[in-house]
PDB file with SEQRES, HELIX, SHEET and CRYST1 records, atoms N, CA, C and O in Angstrom:
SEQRES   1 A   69  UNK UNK UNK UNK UNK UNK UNK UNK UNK UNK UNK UNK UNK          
SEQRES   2 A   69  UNK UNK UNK UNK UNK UNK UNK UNK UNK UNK UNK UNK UNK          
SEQRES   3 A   69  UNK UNK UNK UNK UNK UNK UNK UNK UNK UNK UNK UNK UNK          
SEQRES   4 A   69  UNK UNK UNK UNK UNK UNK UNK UNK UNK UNK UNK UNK UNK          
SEQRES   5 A   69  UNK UNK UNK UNK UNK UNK UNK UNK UNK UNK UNK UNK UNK          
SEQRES   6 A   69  UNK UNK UNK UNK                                              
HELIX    1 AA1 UNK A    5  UNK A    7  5                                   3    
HELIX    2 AA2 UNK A   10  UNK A   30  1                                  21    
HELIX    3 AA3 UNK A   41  UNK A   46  1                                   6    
SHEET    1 AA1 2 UNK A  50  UNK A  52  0                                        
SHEET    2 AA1 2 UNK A  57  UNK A  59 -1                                        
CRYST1    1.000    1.000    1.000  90.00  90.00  90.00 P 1           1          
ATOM      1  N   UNK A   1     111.214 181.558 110.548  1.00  0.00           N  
ATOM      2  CA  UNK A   1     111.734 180.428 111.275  1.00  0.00           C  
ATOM      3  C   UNK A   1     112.067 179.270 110.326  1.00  0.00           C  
ATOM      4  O   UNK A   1     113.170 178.772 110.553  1.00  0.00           O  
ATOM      5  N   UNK A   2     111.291 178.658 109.192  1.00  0.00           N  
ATOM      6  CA  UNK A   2     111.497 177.838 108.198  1.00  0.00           C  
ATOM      7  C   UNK A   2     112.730 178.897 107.328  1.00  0.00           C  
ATOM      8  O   UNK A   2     111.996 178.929 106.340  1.00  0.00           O  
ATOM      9  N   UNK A   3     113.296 179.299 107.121  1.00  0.00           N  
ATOM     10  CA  UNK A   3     114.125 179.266 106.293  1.00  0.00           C  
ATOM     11  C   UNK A   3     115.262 179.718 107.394  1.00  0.00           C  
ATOM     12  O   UNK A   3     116.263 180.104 106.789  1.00  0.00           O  
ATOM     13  N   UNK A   4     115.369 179.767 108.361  1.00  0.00           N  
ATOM     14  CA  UNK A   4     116.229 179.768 109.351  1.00  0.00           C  
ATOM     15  C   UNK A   4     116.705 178.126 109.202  1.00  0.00           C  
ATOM     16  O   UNK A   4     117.836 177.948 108.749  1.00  0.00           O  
ATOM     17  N   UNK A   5     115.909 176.947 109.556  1.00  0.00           N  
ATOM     18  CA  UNK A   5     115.926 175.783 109.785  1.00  0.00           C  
ATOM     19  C   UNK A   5     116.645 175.332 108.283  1.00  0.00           C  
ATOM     20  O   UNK A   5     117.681 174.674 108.192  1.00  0.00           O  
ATOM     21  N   UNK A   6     115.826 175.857 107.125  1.00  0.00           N  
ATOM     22  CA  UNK A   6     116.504 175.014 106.060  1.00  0.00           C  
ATOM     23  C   UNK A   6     118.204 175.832 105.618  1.00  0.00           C  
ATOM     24  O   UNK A   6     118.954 175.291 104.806  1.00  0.00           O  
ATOM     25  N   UNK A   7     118.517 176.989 106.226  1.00  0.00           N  
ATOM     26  CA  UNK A   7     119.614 177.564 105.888  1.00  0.00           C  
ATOM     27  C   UNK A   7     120.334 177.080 107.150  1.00  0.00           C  
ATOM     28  O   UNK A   7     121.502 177.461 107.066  1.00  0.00           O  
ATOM     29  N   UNK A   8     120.154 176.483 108.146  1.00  0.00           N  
ATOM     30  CA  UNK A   8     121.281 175.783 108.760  1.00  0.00           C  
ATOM     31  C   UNK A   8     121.000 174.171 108.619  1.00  0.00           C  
ATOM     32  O   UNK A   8     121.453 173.338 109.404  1.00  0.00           O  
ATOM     33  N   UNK A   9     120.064 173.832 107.328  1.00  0.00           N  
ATOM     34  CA  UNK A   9     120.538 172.241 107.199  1.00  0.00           C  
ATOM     35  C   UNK A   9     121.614 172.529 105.614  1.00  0.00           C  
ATOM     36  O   UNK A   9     122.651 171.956 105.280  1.00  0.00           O  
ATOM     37  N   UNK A  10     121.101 173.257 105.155  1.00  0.00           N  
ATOM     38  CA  UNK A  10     122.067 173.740 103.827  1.00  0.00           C  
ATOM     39  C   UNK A  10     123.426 173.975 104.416  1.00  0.00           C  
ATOM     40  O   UNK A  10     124.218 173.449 103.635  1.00  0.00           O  
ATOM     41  N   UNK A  11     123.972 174.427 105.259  1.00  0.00           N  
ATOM     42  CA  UNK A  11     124.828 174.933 106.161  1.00  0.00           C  
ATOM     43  C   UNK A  11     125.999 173.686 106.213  1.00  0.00           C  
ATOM     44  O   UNK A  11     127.139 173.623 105.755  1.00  0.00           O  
ATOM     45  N   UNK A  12     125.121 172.680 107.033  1.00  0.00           N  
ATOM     46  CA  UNK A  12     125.473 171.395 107.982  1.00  0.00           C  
ATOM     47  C   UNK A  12     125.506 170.527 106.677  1.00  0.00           C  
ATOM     48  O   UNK A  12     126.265 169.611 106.993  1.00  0.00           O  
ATOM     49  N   UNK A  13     125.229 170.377 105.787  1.00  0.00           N  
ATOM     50  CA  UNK A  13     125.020 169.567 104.918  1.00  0.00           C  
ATOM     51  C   UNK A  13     126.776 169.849 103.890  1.00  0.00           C  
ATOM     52  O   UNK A  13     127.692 169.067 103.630  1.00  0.00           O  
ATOM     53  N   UNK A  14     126.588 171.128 103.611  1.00  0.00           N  
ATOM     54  CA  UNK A  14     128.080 171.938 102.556  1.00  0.00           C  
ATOM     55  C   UNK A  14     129.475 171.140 104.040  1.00  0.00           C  
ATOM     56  O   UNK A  14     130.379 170.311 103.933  1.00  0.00           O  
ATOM     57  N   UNK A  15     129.110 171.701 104.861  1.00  0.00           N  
ATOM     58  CA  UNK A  15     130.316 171.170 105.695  1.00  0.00           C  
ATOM     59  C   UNK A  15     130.440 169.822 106.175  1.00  0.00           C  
ATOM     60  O   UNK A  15     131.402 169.532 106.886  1.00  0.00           O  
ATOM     61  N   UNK A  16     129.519 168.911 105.847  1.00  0.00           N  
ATOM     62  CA  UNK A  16     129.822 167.596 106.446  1.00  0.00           C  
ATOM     63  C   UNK A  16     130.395 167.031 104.647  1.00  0.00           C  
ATOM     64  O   UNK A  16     131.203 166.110 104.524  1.00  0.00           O  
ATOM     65  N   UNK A  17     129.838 167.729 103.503  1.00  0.00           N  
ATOM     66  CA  UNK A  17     130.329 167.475 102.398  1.00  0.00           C  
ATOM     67  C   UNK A  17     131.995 167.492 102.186  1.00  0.00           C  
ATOM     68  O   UNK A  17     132.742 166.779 101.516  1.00  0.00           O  
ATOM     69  N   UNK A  18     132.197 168.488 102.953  1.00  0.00           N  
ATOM     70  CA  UNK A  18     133.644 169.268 102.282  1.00  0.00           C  
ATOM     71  C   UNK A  18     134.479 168.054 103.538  1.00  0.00           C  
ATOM     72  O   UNK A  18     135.623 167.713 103.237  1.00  0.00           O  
ATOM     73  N   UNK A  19     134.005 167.599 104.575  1.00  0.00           N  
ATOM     74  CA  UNK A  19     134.699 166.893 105.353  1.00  0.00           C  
ATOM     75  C   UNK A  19     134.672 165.600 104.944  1.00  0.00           C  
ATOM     76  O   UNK A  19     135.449 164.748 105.375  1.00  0.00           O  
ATOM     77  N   UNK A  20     133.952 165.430 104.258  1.00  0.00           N  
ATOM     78  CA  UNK A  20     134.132 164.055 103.084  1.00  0.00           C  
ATOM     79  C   UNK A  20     135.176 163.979 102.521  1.00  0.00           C  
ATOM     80  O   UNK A  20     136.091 163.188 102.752  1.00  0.00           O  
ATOM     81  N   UNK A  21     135.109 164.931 101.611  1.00  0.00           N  
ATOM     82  CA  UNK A  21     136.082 164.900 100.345  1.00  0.00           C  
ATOM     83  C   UNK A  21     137.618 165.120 101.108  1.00  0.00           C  
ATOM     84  O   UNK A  21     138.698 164.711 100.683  1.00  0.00           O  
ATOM     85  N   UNK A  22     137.381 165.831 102.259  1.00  0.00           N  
ATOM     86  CA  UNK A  22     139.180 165.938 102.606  1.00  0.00           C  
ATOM     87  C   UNK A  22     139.644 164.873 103.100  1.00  0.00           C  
ATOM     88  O   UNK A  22     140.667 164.405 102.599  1.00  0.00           O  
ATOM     89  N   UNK A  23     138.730 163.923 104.702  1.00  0.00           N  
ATOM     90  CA  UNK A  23     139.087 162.836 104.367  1.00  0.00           C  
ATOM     91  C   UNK A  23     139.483 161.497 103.574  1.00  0.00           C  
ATOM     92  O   UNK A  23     140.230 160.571 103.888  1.00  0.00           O  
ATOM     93  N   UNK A  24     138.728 161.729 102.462  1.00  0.00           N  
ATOM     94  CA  UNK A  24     138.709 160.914 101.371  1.00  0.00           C  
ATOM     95  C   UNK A  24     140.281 161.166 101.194  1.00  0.00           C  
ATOM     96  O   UNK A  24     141.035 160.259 101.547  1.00  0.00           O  
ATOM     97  N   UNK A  25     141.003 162.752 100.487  1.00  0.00           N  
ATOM     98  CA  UNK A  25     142.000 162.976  99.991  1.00  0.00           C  
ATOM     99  C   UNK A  25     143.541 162.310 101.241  1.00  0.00           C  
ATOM    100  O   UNK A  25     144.641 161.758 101.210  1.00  0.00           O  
ATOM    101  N   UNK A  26     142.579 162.865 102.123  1.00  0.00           N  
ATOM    102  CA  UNK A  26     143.943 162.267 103.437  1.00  0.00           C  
ATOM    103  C   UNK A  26     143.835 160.892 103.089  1.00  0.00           C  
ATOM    104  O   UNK A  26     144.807 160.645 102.375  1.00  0.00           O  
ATOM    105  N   UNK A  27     142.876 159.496 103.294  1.00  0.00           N  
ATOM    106  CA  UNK A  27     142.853 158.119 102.922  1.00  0.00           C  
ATOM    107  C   UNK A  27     144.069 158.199 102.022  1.00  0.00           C  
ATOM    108  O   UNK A  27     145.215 157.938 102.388  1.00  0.00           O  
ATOM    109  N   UNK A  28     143.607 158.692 100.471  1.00  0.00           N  
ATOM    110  CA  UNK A  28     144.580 158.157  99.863  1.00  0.00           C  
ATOM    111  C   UNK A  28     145.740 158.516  99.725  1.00  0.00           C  
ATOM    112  O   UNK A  28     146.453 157.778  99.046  1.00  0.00           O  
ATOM    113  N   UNK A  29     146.413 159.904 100.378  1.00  0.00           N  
ATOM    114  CA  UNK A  29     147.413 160.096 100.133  1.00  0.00           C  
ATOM    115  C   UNK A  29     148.420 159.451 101.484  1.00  0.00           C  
ATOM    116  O   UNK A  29     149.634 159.259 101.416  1.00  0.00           O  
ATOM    117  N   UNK A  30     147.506 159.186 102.723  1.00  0.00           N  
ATOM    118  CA  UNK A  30     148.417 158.159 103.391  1.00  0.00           C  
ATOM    119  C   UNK A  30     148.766 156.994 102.680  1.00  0.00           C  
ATOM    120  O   UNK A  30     149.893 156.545 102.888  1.00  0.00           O  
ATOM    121  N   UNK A  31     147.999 156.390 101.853  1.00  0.00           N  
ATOM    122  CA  UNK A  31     148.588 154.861 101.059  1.00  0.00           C  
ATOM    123  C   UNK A  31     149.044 154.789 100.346  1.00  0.00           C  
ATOM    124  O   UNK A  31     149.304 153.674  99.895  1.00  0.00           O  
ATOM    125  N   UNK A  32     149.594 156.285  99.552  1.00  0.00           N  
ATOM    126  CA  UNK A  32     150.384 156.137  98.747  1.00  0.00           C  
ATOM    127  C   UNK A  32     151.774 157.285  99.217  1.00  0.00           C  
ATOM    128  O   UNK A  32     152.320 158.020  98.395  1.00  0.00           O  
ATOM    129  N   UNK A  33     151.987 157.247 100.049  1.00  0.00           N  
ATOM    130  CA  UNK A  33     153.139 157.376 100.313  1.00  0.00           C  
ATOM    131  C   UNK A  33     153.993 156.949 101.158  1.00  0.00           C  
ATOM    132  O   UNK A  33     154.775 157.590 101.861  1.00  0.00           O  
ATOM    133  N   UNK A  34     153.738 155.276 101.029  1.00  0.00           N  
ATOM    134  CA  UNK A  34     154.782 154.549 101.884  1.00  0.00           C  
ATOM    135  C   UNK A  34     154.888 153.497 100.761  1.00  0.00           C  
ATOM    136  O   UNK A  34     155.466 152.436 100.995  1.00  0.00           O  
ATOM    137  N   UNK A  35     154.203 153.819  99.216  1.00  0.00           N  
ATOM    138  CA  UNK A  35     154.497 152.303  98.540  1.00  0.00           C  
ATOM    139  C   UNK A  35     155.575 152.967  98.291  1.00  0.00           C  
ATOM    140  O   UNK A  35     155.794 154.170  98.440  1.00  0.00           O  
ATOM    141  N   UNK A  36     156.590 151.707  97.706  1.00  0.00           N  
ATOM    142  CA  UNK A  36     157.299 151.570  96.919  1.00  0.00           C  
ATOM    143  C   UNK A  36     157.059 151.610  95.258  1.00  0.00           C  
ATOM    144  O   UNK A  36     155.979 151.383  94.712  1.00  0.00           O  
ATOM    145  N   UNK A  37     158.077 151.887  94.710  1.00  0.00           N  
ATOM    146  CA  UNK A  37     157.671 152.152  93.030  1.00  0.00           C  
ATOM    147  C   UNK A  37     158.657 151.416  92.156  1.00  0.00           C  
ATOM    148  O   UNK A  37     159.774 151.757  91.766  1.00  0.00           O  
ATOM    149  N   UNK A  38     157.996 150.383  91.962  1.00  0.00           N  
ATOM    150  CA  UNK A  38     158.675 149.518  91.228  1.00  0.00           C  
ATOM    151  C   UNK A  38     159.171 149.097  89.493  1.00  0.00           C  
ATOM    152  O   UNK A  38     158.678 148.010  89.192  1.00  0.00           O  
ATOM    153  N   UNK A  39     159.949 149.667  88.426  1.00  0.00           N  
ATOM    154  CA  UNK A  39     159.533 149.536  87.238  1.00  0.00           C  
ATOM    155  C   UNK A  39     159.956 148.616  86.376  1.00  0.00           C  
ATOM    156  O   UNK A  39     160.711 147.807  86.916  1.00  0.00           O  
ATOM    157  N   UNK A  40     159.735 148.399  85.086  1.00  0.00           N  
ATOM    158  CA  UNK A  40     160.505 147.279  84.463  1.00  0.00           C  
ATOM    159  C   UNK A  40     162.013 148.085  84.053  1.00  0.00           C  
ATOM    160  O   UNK A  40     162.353 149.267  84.101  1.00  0.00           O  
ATOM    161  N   UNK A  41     162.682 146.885  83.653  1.00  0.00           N  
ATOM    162  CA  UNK A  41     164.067 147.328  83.154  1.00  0.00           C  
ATOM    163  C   UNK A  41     163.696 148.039  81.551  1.00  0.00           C  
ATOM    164  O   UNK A  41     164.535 148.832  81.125  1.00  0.00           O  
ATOM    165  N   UNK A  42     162.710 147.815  80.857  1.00  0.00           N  
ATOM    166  CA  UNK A  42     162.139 148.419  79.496  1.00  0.00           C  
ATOM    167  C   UNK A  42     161.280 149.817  79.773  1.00  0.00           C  
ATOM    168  O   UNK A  42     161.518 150.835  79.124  1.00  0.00           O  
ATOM    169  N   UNK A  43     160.286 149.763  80.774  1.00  0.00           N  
ATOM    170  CA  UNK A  43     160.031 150.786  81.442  1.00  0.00           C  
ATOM    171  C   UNK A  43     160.758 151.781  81.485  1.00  0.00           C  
ATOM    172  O   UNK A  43     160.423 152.885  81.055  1.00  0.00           O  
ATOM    173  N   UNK A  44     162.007 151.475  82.090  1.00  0.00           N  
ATOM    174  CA  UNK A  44     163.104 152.537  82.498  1.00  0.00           C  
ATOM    175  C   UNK A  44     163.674 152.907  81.486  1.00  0.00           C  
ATOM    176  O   UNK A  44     163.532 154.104  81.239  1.00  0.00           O  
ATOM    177  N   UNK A  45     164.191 152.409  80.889  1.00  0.00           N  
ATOM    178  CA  UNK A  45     164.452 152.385  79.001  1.00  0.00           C  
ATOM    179  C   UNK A  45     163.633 153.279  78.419  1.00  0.00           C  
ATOM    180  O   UNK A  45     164.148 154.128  77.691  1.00  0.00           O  
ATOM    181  N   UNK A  46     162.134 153.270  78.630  1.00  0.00           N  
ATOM    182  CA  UNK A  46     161.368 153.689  77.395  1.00  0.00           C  
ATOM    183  C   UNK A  46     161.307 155.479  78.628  1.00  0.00           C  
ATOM    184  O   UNK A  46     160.983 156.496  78.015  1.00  0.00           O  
ATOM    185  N   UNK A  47     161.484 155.570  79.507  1.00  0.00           N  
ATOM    186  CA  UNK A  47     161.156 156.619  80.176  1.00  0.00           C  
ATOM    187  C   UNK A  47     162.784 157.448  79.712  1.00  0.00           C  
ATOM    188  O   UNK A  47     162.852 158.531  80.294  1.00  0.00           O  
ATOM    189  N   UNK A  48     163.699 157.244  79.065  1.00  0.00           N  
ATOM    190  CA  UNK A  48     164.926 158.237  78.835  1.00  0.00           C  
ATOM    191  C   UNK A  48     165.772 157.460  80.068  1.00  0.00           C  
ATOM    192  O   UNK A  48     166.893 157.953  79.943  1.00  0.00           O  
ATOM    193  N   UNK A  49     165.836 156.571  81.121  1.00  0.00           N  
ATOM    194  CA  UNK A  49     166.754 156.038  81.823  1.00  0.00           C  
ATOM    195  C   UNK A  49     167.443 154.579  81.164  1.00  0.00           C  
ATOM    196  O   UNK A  49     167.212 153.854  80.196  1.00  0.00           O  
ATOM    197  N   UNK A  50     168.403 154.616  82.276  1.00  0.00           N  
ATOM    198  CA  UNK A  50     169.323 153.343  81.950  1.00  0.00           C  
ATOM    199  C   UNK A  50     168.738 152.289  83.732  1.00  0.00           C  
ATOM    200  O   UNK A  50     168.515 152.726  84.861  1.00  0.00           O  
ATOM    201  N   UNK A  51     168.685 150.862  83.174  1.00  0.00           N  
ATOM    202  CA  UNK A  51     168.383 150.138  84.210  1.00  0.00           C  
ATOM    203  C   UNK A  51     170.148 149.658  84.661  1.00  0.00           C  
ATOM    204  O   UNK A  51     171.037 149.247  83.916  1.00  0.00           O  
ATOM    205  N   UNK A  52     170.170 149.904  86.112  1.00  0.00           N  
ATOM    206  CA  UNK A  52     171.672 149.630  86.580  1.00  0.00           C  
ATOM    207  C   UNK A  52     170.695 148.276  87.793  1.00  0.00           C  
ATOM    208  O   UNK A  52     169.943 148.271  88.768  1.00  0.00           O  
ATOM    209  N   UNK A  53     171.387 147.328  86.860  1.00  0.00           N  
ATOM    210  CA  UNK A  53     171.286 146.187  87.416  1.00  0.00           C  
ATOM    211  C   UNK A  53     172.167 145.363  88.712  1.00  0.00           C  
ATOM    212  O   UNK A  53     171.965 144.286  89.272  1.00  0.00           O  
ATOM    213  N   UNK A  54     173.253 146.451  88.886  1.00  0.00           N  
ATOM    214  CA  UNK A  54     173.800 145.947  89.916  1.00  0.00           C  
ATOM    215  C   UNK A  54     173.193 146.739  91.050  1.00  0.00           C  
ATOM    216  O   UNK A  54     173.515 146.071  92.031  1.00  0.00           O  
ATOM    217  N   UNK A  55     172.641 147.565  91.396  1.00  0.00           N  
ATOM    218  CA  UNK A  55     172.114 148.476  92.116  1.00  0.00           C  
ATOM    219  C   UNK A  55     170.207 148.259  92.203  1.00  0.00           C  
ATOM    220  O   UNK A  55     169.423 148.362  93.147  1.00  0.00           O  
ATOM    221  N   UNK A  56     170.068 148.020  91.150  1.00  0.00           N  
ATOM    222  CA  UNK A  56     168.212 147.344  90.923  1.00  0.00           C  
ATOM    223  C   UNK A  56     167.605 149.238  91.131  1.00  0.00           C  
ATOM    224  O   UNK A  56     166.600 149.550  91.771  1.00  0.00           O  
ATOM    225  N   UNK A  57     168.313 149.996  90.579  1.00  0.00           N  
ATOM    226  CA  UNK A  57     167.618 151.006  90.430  1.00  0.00           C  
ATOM    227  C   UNK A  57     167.632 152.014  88.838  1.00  0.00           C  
ATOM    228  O   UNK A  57     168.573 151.796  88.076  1.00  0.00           O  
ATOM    229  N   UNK A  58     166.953 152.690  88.574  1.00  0.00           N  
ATOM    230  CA  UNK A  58     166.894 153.198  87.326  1.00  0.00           C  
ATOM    231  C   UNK A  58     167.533 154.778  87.503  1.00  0.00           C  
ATOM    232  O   UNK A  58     167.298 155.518  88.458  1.00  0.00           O  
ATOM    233  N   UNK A  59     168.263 155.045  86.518  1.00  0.00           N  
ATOM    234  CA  UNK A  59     169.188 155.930  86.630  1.00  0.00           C  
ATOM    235  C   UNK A  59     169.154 156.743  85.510  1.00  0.00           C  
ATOM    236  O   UNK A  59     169.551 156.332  84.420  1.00  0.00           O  
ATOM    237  N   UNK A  60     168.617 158.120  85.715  1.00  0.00           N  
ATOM    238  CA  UNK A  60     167.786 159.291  84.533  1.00  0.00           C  
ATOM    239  C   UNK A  60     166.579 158.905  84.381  1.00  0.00           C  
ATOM    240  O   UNK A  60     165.869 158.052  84.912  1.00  0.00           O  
ATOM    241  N   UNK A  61     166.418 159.907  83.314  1.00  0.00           N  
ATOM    242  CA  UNK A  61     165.094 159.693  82.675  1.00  0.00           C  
ATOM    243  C   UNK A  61     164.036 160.291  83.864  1.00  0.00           C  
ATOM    244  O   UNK A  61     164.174 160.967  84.884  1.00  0.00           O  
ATOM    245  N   UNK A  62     162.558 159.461  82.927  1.00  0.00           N  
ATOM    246  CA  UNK A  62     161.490 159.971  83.975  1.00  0.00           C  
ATOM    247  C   UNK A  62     160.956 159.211  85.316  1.00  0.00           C  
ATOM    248  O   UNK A  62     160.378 159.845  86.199  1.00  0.00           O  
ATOM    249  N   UNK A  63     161.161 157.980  85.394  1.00  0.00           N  
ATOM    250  CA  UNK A  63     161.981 157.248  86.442  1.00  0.00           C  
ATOM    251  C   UNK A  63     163.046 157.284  87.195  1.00  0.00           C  
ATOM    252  O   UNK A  63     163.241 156.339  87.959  1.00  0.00           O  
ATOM    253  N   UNK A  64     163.982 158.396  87.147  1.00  0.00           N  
ATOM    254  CA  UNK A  64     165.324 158.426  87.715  1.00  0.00           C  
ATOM    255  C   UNK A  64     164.968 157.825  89.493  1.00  0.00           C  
ATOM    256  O   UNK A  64     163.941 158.202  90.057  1.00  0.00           O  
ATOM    257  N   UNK A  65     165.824 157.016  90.088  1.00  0.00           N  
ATOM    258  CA  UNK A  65     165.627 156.932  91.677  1.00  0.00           C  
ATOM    259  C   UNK A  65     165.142 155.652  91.840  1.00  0.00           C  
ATOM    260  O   UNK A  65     165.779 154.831  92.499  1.00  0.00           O  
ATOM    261  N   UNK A  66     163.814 155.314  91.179  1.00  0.00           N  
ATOM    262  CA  UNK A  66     163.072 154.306  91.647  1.00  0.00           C  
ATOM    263  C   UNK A  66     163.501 153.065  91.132  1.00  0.00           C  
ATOM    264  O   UNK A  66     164.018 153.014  90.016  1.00  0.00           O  
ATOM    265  N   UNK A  67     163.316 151.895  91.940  1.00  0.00           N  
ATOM    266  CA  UNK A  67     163.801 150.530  92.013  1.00  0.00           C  
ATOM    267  C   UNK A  67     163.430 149.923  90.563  1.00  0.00           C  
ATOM    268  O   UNK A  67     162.456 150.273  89.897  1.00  0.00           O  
ATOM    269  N   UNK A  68     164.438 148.893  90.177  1.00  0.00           N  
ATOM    270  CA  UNK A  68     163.680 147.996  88.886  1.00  0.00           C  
ATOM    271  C   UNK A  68     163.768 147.331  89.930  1.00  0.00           C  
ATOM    272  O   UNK A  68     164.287 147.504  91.032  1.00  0.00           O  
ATOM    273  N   UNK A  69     162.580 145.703  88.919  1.00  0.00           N  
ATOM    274  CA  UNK A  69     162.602 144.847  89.311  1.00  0.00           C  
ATOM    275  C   UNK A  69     162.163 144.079  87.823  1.00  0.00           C  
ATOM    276  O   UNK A  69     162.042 142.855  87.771  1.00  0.00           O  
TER     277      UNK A  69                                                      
END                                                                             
């Protein structure tokens, strides 16, 4: 009966763990996918892009897409 009891707190314990960590992962990946990504015009430069200043976005490179500012 005792190791019945401690193999369903071992049990309850692994699964309230693992429901941690996924919520945790959901938290942050809701908040990061509604920022915006903002870089410098040197930033964009030093990543292989060109900053197109009439547009305020970076164009190639490893930045390609995302906004300067």
């Amino acid at each position: 009966m005792r190791v019945r009891r401690i193999l369903t707190a071992c049990i309850a314990t692994a699964a309230l763990t693992g429901l941690g960590f996924t919520g945790a992962a959901t938290a942050i990946a809701a908040t990061t996918q509604g920022a915006h990504s903002y870089v410098t015009p040197s930033e964009c430069k030093q990543g292989g892009g060109m900053a197109d200043l009439t547009d305020n976005v970076c164009k190639g490179g490893k930045h390609d897409g995302e906004k300067v500012d």
